[in-house]
Biopython code that builds the backbone (N, CA, C, O; Angstrom):
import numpy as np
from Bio.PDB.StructureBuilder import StructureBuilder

atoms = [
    (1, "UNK", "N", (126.262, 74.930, 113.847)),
    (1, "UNK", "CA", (125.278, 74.818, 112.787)),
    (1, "UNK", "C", (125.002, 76.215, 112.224)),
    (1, "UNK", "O", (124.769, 77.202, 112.921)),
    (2, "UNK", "N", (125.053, 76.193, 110.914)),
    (2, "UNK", "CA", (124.961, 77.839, 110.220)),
    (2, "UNK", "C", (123.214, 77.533, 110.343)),
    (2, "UNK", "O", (122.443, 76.573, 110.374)),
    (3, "UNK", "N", (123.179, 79.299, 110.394)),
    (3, "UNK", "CA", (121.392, 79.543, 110.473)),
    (3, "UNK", "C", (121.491, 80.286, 109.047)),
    (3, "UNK", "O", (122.463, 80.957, 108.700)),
    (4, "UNK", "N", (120.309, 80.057, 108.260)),
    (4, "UNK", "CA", (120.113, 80.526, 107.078)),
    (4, "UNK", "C", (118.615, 80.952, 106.280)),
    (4, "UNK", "O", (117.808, 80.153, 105.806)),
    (5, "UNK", "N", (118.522, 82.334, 106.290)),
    (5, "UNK", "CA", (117.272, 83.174, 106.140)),
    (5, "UNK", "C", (117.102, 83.263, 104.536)),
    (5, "UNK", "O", (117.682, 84.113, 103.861)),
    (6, "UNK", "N", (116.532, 82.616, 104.191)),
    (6, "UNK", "CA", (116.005, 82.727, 102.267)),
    (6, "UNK", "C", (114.710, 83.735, 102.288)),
    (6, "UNK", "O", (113.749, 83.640, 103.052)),
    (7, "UNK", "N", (114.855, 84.449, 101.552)),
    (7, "UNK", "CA", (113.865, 85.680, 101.243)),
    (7, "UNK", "C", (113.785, 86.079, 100.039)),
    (7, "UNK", "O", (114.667, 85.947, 99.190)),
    (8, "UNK", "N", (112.304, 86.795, 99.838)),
    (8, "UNK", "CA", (111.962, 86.733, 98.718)),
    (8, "UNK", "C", (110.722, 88.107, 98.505)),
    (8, "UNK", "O", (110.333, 88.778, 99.461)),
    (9, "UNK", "N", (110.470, 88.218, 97.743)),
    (9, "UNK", "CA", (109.259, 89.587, 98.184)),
    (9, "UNK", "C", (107.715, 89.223, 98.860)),
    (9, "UNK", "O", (106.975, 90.109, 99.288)),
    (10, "UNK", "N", (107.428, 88.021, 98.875)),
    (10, "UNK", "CA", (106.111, 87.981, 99.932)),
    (10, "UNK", "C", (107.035, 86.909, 100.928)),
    (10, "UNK", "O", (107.138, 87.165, 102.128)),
    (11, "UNK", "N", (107.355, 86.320, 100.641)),
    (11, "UNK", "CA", (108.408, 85.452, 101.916)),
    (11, "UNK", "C", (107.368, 83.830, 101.122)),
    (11, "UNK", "O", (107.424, 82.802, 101.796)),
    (12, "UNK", "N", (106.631, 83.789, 99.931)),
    (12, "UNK", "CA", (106.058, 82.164, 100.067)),
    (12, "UNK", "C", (106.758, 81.631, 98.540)),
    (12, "UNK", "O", (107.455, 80.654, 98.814)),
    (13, "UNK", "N", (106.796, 81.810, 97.619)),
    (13, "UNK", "CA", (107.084, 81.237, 96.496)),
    (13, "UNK", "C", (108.523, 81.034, 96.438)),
    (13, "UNK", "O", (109.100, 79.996, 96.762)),
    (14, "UNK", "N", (109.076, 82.133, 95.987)),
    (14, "UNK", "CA", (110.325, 81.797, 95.526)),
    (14, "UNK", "C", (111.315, 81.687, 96.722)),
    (14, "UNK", "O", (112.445, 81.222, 96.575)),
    (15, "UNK", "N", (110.794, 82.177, 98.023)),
    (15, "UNK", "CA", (111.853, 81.749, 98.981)),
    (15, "UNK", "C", (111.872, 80.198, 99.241)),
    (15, "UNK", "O", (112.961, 79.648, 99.403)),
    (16, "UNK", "N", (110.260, 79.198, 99.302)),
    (16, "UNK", "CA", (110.741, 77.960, 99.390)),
    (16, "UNK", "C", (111.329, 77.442, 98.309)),
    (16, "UNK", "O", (112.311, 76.727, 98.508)),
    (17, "UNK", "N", (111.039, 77.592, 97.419)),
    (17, "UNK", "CA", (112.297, 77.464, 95.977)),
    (17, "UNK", "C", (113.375, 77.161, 96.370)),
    (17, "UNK", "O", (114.041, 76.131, 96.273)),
    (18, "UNK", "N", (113.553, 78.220, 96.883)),
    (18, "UNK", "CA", (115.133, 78.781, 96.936)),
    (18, "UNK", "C", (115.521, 77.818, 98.432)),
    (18, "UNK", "O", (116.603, 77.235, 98.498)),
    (19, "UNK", "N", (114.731, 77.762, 99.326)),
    (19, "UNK", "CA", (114.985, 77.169, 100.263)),
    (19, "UNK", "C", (115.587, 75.542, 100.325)),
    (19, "UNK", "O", (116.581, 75.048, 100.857)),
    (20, "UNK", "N", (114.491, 74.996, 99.526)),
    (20, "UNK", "CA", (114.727, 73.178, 98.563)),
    (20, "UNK", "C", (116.153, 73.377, 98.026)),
    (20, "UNK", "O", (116.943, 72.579, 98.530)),
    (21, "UNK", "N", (116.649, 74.159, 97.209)),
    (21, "UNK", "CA", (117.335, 73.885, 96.579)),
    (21, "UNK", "C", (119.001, 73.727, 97.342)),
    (21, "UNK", "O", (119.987, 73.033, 97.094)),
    (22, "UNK", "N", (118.633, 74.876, 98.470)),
    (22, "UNK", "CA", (119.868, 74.835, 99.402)),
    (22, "UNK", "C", (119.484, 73.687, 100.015)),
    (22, "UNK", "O", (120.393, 72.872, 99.855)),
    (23, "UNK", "N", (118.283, 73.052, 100.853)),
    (23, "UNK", "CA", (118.593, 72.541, 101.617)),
    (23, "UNK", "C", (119.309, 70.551, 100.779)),
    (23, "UNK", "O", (119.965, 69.676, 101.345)),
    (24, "UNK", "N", (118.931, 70.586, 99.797)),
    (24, "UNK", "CA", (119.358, 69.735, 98.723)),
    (24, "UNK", "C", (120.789, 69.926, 98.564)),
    (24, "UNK", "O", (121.341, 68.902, 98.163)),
    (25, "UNK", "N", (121.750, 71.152, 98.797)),
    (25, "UNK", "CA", (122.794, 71.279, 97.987)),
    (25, "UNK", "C", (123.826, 70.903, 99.385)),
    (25, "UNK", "O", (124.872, 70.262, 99.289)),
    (26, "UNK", "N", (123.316, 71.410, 100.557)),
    (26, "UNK", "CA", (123.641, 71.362, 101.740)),
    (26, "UNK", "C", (123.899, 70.141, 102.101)),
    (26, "UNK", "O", (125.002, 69.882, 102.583)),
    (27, "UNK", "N", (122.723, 68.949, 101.900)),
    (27, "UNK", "CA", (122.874, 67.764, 102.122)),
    (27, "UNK", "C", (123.593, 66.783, 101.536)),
    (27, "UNK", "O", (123.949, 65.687, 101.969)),
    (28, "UNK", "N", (123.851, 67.600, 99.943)),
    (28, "UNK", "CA", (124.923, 66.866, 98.906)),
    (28, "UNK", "C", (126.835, 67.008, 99.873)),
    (28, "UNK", "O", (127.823, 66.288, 100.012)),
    (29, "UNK", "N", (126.288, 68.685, 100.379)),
    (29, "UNK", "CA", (128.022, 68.765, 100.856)),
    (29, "UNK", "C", (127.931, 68.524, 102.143)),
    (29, "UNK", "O", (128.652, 69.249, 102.827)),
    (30, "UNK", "N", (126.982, 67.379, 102.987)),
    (30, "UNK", "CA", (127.283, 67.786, 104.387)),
    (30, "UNK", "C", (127.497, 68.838, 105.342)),
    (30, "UNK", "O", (128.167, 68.839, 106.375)),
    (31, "UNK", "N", (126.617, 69.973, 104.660)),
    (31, "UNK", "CA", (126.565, 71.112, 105.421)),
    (31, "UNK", "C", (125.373, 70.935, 106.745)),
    (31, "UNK", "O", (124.253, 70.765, 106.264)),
    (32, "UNK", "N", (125.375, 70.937, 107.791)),
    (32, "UNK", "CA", (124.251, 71.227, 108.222)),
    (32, "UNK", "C", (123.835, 72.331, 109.162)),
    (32, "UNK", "O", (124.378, 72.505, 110.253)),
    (33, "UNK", "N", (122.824, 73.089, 108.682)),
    (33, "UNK", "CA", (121.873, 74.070, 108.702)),
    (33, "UNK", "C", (120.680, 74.251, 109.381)),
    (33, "UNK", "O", (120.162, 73.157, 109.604)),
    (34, "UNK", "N", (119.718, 75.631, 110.006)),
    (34, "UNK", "CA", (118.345, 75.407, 110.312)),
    (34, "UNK", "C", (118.520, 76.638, 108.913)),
    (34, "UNK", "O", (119.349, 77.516, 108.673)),
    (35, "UNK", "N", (117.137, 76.088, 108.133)),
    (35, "UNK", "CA", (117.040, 77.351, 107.216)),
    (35, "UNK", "C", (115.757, 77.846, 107.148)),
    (35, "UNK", "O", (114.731, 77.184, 107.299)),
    (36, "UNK", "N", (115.829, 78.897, 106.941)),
    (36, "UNK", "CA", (114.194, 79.217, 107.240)),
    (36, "UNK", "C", (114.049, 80.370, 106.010)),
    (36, "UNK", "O", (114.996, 80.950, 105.478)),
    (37, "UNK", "N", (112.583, 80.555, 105.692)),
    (37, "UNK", "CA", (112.196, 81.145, 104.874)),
    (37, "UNK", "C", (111.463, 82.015, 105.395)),
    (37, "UNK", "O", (110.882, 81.689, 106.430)),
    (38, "UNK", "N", (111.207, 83.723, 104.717)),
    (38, "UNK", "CA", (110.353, 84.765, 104.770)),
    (38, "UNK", "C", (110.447, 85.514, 103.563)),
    (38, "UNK", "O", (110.858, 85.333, 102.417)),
    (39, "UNK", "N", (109.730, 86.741, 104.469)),
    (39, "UNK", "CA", (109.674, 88.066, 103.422)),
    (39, "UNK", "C", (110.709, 88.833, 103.614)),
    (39, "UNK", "O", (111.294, 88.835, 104.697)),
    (40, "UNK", "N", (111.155, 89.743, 102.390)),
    (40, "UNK", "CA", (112.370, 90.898, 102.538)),
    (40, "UNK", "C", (112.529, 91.320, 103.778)),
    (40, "UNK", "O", (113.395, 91.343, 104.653)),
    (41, "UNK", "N", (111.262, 91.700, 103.564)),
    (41, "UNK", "CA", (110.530, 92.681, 105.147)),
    (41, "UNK", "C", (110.832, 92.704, 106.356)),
    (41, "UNK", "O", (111.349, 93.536, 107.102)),
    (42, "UNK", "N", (110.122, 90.837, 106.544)),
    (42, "UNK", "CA", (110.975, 90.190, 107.561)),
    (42, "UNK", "C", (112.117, 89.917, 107.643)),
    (42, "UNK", "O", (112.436, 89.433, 108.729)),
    (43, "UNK", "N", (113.026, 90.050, 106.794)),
    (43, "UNK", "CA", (114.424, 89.366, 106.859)),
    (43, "UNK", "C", (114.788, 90.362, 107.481)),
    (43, "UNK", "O", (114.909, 90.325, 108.705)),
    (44, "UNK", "N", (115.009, 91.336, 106.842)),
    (44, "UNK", "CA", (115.383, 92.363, 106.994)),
    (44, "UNK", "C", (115.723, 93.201, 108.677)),
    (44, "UNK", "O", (116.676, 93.860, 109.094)),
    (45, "UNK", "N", (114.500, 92.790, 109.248)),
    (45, "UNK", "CA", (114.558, 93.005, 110.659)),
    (45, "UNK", "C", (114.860, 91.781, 111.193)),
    (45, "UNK", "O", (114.229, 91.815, 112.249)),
    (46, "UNK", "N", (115.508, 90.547, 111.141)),
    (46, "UNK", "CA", (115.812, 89.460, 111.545)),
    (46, "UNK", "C", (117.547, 89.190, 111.193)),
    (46, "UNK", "O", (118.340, 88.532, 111.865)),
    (47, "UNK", "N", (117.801, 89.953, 109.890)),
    (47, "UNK", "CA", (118.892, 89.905, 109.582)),
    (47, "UNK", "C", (120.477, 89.156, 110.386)),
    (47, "UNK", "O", (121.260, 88.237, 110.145)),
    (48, "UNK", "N", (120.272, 90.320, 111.520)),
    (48, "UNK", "CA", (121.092, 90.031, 112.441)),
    (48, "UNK", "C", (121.418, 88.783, 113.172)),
    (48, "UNK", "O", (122.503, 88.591, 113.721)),
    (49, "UNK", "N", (120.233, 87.773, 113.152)),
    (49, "UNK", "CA", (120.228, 86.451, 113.575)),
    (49, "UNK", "C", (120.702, 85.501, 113.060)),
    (49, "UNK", "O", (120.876, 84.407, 113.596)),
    (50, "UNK", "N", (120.991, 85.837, 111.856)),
    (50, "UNK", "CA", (121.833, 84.842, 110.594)),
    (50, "UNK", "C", (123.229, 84.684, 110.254)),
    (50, "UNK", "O", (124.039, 85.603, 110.130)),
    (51, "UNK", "N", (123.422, 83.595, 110.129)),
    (51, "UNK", "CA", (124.883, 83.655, 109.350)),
    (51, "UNK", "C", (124.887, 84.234, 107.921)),
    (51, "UNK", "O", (125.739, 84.938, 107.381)),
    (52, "UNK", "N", (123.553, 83.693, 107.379)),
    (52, "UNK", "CA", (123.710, 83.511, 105.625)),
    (52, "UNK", "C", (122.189, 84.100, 105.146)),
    (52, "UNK", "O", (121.207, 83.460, 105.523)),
    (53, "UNK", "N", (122.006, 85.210, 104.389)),
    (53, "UNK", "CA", (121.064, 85.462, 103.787)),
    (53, "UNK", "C", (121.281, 85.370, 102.489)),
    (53, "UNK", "O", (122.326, 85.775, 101.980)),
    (54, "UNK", "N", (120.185, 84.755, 101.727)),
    (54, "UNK", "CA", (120.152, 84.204, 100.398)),
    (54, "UNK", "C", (118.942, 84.729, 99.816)),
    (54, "UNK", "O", (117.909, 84.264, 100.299)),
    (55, "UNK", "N", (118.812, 85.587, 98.894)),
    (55, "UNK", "CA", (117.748, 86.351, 98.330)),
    (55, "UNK", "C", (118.045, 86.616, 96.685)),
    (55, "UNK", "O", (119.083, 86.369, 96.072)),
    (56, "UNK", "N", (116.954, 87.122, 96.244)),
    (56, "UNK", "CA", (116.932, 87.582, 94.618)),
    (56, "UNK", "C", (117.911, 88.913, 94.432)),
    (56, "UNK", "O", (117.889, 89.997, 95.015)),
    (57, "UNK", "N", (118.778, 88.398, 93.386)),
    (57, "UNK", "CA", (119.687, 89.497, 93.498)),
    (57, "UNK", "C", (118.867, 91.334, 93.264)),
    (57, "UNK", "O", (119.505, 92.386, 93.223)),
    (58, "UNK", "N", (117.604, 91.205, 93.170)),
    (58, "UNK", "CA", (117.014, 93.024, 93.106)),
    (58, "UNK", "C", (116.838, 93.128, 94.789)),
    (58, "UNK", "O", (116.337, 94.205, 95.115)),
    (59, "UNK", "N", (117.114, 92.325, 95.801)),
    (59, "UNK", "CA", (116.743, 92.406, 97.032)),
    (59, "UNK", "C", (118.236, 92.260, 98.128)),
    (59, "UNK", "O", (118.397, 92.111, 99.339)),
    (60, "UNK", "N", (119.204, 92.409, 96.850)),
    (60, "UNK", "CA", (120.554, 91.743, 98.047)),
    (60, "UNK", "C", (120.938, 93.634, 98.449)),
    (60, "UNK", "O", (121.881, 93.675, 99.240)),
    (61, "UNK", "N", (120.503, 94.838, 98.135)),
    (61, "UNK", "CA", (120.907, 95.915, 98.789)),
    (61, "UNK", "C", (120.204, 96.153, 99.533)),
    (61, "UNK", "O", (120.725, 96.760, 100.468)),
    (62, "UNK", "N", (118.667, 95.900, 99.688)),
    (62, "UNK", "CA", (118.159, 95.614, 100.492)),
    (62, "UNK", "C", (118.763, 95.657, 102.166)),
    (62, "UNK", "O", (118.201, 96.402, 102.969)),
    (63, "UNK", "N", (119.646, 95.011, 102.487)),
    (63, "UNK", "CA", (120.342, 94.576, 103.842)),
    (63, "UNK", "C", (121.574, 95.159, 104.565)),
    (63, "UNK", "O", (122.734, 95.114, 104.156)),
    (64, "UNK", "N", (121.191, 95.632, 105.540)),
    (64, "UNK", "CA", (122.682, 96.170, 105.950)),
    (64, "UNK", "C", (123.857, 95.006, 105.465)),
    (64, "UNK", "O", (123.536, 93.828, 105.625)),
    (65, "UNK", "N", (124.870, 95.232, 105.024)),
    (65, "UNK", "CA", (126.137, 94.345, 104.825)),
    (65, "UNK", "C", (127.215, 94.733, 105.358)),
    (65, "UNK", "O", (128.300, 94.733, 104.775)),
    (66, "UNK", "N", (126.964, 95.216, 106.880)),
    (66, "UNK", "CA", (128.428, 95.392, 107.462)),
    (66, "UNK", "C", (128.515, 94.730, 108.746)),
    (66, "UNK", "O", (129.533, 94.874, 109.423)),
    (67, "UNK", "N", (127.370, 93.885, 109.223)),
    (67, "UNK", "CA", (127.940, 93.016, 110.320)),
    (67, "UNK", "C", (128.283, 91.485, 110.078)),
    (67, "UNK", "O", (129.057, 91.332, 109.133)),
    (68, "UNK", "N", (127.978, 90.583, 110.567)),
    (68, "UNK", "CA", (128.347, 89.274, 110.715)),
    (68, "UNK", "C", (127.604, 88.724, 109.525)),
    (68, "UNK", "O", (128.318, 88.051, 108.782)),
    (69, "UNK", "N", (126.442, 88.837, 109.192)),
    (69, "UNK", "CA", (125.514, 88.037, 107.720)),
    (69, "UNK", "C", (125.653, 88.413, 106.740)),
    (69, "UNK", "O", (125.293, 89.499, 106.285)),
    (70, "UNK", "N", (126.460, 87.180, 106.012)),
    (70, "UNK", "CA", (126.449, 87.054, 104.752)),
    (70, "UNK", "C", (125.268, 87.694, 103.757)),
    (70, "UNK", "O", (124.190, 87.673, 104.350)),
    (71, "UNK", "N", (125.212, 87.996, 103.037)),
    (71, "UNK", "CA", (124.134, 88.361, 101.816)),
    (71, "UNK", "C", (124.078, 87.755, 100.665)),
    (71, "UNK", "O", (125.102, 88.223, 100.167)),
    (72, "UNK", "N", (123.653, 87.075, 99.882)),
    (72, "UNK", "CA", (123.870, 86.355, 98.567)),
    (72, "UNK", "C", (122.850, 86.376, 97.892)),
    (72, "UNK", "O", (121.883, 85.619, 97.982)),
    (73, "UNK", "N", (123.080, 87.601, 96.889)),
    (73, "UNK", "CA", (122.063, 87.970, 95.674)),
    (73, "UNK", "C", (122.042, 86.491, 94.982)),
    (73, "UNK", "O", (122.921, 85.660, 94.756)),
    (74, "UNK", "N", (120.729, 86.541, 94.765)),
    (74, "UNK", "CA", (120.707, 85.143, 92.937)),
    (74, "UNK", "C", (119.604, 86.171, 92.140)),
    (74, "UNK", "O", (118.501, 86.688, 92.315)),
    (75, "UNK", "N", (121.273, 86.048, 90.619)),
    (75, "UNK", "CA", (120.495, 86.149, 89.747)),
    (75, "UNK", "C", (119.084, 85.263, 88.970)),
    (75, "UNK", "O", (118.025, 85.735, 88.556)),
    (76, "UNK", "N", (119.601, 83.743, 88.980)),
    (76, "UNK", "CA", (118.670, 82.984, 89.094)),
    (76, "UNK", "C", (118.264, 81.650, 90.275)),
    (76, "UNK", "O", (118.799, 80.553, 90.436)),
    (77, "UNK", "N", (117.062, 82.320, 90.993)),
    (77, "UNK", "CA", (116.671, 81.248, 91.927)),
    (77, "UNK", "C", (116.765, 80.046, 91.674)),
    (77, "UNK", "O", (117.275, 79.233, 92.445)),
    (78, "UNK", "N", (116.263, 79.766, 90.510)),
    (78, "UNK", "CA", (116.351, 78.442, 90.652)),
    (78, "UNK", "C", (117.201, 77.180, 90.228)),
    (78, "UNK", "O", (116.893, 75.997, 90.079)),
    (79, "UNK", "N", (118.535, 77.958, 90.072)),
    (79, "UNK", "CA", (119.516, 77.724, 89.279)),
    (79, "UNK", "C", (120.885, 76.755, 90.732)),
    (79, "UNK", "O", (121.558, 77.443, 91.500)),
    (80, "UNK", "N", (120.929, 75.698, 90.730)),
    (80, "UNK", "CA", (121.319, 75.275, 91.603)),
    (80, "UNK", "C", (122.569, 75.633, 91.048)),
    (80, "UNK", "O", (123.176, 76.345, 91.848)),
    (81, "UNK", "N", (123.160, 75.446, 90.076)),
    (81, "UNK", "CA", (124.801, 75.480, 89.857)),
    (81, "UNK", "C", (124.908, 76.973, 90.328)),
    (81, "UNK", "O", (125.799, 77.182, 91.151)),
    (82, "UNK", "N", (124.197, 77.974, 89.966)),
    (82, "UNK", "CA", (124.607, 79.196, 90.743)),
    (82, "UNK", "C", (124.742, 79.444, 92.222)),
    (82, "UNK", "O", (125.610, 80.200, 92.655)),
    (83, "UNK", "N", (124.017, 78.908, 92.882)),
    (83, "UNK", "CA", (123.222, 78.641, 94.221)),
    (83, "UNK", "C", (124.445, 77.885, 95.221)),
    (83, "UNK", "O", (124.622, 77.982, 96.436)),
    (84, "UNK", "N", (125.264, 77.031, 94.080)),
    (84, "UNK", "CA", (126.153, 76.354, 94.843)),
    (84, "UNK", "C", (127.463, 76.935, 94.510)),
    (84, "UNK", "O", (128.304, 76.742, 95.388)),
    (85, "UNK", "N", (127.933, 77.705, 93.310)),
    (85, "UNK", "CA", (129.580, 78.533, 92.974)),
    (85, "UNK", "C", (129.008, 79.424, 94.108)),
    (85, "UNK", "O", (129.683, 79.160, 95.103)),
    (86, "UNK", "N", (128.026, 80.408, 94.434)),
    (86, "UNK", "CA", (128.001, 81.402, 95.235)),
    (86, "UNK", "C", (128.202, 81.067, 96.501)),
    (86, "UNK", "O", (128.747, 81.830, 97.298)),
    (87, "UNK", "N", (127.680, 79.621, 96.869)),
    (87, "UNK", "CA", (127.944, 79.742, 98.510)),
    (87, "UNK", "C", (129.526, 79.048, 98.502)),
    (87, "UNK", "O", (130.135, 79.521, 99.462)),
    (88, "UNK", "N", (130.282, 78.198, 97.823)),
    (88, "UNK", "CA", (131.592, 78.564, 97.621)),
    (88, "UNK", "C", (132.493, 79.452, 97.727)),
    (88, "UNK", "O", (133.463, 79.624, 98.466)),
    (89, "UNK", "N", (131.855, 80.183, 96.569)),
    (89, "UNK", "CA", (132.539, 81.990, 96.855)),
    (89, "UNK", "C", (132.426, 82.816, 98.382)),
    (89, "UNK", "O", (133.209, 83.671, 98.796)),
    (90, "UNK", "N", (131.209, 82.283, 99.070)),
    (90, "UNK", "CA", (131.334, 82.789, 100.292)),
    (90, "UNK", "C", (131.970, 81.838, 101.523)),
    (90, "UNK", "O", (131.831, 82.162, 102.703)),
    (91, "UNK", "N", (132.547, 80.859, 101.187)),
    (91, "UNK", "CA", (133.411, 79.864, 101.899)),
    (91, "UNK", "C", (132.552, 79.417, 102.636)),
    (91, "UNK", "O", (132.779, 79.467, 103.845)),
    (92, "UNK", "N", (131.102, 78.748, 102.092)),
    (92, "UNK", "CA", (130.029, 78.034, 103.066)),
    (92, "UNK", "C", (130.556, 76.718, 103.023)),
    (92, "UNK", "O", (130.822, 76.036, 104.013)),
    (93, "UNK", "N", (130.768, 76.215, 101.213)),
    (93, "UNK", "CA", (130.465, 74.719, 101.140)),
    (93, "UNK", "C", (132.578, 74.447, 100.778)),
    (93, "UNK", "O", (133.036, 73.316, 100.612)),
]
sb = StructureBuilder()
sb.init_structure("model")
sb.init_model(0)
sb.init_chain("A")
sb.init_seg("    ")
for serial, (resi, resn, name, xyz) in enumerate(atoms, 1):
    if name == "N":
        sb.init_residue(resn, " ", resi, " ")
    sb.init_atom(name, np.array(xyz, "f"), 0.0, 1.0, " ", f" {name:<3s}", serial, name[0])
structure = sb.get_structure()
């Protein structure tokens, strides 16, 4: 089961946004997931626990990107067709 950290700059609005929309896109492709939502902040020091971090693309440098977790800037949160070519592009779905 992939683990998946959605973040956002206070960790409440736009990460559950963002959270619905994966966990919606996930269930369309039979992905299954625990996904959880926070702050940059928190991600950030949690990082390491994830397969897949999914954040606003002003927050994807934010993250170390040289071990095992994915990173996936969105330009737009709430944009499922983006939400779903990107985790493609990262060979999720």
């Amino acid at each position: 089961m992939l683990k998946v950290m959605v973040a956002c700059g206070n960790g409440m609005g736009s990460s559950m946004l963002i959270k619905m929309k994966v966990e919606a896109i996930f269930k369309k492709h039979q992905v299954e997931a625990q996904i959880d939502h926070t702050s940059v902040g928190d991600a950030i020091s949690s990082a390491a626990n994830y397969d897949i971090i999914l954040c606003p693309l002003s927050f994807e440098g934010s993250f170390n990107q040289g071990g095992k977790t994915q990173v996936i800037g969105l330009q737009n949160v709430l944009s499922e067709a983006e939400i779903t070519e990107k985790l493609k592009n990262a060979s999720i779905l």
